[in-house]
C-alpha positions in Angstrom: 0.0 0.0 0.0 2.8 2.5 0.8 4.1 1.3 -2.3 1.7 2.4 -4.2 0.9 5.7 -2.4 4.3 6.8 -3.0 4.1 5.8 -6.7 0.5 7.9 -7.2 2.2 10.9 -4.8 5.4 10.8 -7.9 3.1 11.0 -10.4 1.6 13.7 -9.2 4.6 15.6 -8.1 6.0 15.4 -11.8 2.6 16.9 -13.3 2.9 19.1 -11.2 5.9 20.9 -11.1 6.7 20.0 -14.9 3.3 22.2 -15.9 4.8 24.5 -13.2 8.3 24.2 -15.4 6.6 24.4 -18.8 4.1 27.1 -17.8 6.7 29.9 -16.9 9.1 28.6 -19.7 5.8 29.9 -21.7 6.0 33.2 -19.5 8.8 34.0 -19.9 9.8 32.8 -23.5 7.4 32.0 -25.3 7.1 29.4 -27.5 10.9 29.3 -27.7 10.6 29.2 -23.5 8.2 26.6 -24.0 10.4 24.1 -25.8 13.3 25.0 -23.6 11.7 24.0 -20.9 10.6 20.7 -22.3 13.9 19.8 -23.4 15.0 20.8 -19.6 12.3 19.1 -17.8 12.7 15.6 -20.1 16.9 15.7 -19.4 16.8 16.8 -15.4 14.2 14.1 -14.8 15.5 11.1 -16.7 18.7 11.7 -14.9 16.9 12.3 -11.7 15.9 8.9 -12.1 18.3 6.8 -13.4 21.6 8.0 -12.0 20.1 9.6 -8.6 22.0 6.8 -6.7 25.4 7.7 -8.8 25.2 11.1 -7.1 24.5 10.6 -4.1 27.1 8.1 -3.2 30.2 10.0 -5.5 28.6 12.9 -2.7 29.8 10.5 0.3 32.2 9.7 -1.4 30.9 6.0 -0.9 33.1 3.3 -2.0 31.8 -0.8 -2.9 32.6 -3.3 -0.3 32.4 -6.8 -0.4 31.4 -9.4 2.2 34.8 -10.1 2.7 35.5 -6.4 3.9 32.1 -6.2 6.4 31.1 -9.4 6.7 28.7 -9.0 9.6 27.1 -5.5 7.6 25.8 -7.8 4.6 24.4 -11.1 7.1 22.2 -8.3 8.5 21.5 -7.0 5.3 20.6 -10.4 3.6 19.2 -11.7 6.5 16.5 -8.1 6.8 16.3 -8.6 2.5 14.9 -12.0 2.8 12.8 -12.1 5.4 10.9 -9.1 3.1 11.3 -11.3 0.2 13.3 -8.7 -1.9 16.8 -9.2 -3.6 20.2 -7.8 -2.6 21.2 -4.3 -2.3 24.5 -3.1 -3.2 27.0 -2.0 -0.2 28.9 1.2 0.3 30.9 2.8 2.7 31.5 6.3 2.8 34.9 7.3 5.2 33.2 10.5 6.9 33.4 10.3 10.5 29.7 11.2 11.1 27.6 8.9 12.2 25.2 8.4 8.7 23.6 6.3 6.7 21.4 6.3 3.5 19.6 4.1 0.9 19.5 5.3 -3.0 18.3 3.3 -6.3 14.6 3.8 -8.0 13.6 0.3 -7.1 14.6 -2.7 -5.0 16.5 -4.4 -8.7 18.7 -1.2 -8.4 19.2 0.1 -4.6 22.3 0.7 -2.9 22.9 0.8 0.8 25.5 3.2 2.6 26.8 3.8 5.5 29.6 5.7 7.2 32.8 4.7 9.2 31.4 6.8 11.9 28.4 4.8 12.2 30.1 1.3 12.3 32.4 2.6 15.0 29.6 3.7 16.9 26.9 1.4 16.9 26.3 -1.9 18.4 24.9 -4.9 15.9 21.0 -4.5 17.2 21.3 -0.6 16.3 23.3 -1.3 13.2 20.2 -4.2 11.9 18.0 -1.7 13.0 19.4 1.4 10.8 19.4 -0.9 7.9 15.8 -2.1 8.1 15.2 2.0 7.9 16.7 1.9 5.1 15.7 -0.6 3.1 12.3 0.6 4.1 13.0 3.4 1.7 13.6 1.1 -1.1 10.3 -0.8 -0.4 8.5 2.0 0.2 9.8 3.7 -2.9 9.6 7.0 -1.1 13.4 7.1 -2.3 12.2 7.9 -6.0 10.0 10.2 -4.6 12.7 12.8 -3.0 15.1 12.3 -6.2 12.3 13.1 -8.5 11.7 16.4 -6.4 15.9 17.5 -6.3 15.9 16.7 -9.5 12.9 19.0 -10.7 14.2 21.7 -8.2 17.4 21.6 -10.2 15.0 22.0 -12.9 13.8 25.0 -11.4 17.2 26.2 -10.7 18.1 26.3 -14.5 15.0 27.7 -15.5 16.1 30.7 -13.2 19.4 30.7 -15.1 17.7 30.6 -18.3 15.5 33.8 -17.5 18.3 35.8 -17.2 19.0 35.1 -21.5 15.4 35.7 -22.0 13.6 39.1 -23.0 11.8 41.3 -20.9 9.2 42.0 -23.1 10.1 45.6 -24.2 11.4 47.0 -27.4 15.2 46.1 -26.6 15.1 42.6 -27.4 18.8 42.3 -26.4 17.7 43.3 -22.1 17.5 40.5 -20.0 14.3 39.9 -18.2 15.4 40.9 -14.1 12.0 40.6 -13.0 11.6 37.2 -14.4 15.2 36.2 -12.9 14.4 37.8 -9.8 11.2 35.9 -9.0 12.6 32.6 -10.2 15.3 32.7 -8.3 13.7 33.6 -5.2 10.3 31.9 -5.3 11.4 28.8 -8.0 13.4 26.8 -4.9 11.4 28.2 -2.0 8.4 26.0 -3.3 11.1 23.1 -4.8 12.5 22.6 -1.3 8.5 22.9 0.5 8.1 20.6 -1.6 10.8 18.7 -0.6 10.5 19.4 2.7 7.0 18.0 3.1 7.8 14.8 1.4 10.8 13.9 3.2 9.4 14.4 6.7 6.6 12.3 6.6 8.8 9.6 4.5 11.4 9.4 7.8 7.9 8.7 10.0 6.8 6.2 7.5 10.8 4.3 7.6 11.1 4.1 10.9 7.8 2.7 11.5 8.3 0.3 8.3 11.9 -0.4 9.3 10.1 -1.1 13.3 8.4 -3.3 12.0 10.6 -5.1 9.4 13.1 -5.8 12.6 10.5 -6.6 14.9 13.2 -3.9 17.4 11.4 -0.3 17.5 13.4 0.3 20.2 16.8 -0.9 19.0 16.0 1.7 16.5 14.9 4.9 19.1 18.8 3.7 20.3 20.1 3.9 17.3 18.9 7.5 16.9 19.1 9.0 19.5 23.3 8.3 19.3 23.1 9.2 15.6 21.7 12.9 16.8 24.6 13.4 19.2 27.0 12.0 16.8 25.8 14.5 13.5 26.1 17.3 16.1 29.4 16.7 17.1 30.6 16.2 13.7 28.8 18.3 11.1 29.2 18.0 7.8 29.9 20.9 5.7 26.4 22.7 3.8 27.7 22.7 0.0 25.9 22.2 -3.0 27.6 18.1 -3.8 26.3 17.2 -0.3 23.4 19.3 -0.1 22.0 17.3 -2.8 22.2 14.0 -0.8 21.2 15.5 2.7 17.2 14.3 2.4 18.4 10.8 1.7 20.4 10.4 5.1 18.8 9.1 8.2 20.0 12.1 10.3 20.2 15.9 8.7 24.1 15.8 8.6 24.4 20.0 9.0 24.6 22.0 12.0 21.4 23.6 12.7 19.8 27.3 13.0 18.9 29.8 10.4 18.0 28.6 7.6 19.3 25.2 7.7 16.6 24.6 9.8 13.9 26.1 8.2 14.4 23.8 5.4 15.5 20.8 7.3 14.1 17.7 5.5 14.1 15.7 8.5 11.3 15.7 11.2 12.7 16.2 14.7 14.3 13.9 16.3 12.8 13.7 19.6 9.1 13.3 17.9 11.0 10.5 15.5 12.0 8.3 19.2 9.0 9.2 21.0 6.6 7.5 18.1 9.1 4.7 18.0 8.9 3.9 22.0 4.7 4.4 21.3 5.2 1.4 18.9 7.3 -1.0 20.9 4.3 0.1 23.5 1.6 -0.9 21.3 3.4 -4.2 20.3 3.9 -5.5 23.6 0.6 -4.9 24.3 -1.1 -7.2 21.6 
């Protein structure tokens, strides 16, 4: 059911902001807008979904292990893929101290797992199985092609911003560029991108952890796991720029220091209300 909620909620998030896309490449160009637009919209969001995972682990700078390497990271991950009946992800490591982790791919035939070295060091193996089942709750959930869709069309929006600033304003010197146009796109173009964003990816986290809960039969193991994940991404930050920006929604933990603006546009819901709903679950499990 999630599933297929997710799939319905990406459909409608391309129609959406692709007429949003197409509609002020009309505004502001024209027919010549117009099929700039199109052209924009079909490249950003083919690459949005097939090479969304390429990016976000060249981000982390995520490497390929084998079993060899971790052997004890892929029994928990096969033992978590078959009990949901669903084939191997690929494994990565990414050397950042922070504790992190993340799942990418647009379906379970092409996900990829990552983690950190921080969050290896730091975890015990219940935490660890429980962080995983998180993540591949993602994947199953397909929530994961959800988010890329949306960076992807906000790029989308981004260059359509870019593109205004070539375009004419409308007057009898064809030659101006339009600042009005430029102004509003740039300002207003990712404000509503990253809402967008925003709204999607907090309700997705809510949706994992309870998925993942349940996946692992551990809700708590999980509120652990969390709870030293939040202390760890505060102690070690990572840096706010544009490569690892892209990548942040997809973690389990924001990975930025917050305040200002950071948190404004936070894509993760807090996580105090994230281990409270967890310990309601374990609750409401024992109790049945």
């Amino acid at each position: 059911m999630s599933s297929h909620h997710n799939g319905l909620k990406t459909a409608a998030l391309l129609g959406l902001l692709t007429g949003l896309i197409l509609a002020v490449g009309f505004w502001l160009g024209g027919s010549t807008g117009l099929v700039l637009a199109v052209f924009v919209s079909l490249v950003a969001n083919a690459v949005s979904y097939f090479y969304s995972d390429r990016i976000a682990l060249r981000a982390m700078g995520a490497r390929p292990v084998t079993e060899a390497e971790l052997p004890g990271l892929y029994a928990i991950v096969r033992e978590l893929a078959d009990t949901a009946g669903q084939p191997m992800p690929r494994l990565y490591v990414s050397p950042t101290m922070q504790p992190n982790a993340f799942a990418t791919g647009r379906d379970p035939q092409h996900a990829a797992v990552a983690v950190t070295t921080g969050i290896l060091n730091l975890l015990e193996p219940r935490e660890m199985r429980a962080v995983i089942g998180h993540e591949l709750s993602h994947v199953y959930n397909r929530d994961i092609l959800i988010s890329s869709v949306a960076a992807g069309l906000a790029g989308i929006v981004t260059m359509l911003a870019n593109l205004a600033f070539f375009l004419p304003f409308g007057g009898d010197d064809e030659d101006s560029p339009n600042p009005a146009g430029l102004l509003l796109m740039m300002i207003l173009g990712p404000l509503a991108a990253s809402i967008i964003q925003l709204a999607i990816s907090r309700n997705r986290e809510f949706q994992a952890d309870a998925s993942g809960a349940t996946l692992t039969g551990d809700p708590l193991a999980l509120a652990s796991a969390l709870e030293k994940i939040h202390y760890g991404t505060a102690r070690v930050p990572l840096p706010a720029d544009g490569r690892l920006a892209s990548a942040a929604h997809l973690m389990i933990a924001n990975p930025f220091a917050g305040g200002g603006l950071a948190a404004l546009f936070s894509t993760h819901p807090p996580m105090q209300e994230r281990v409270r709903r967890l310990h309601e679950q374990a609750a409401l499990t024992r109790h049945r």
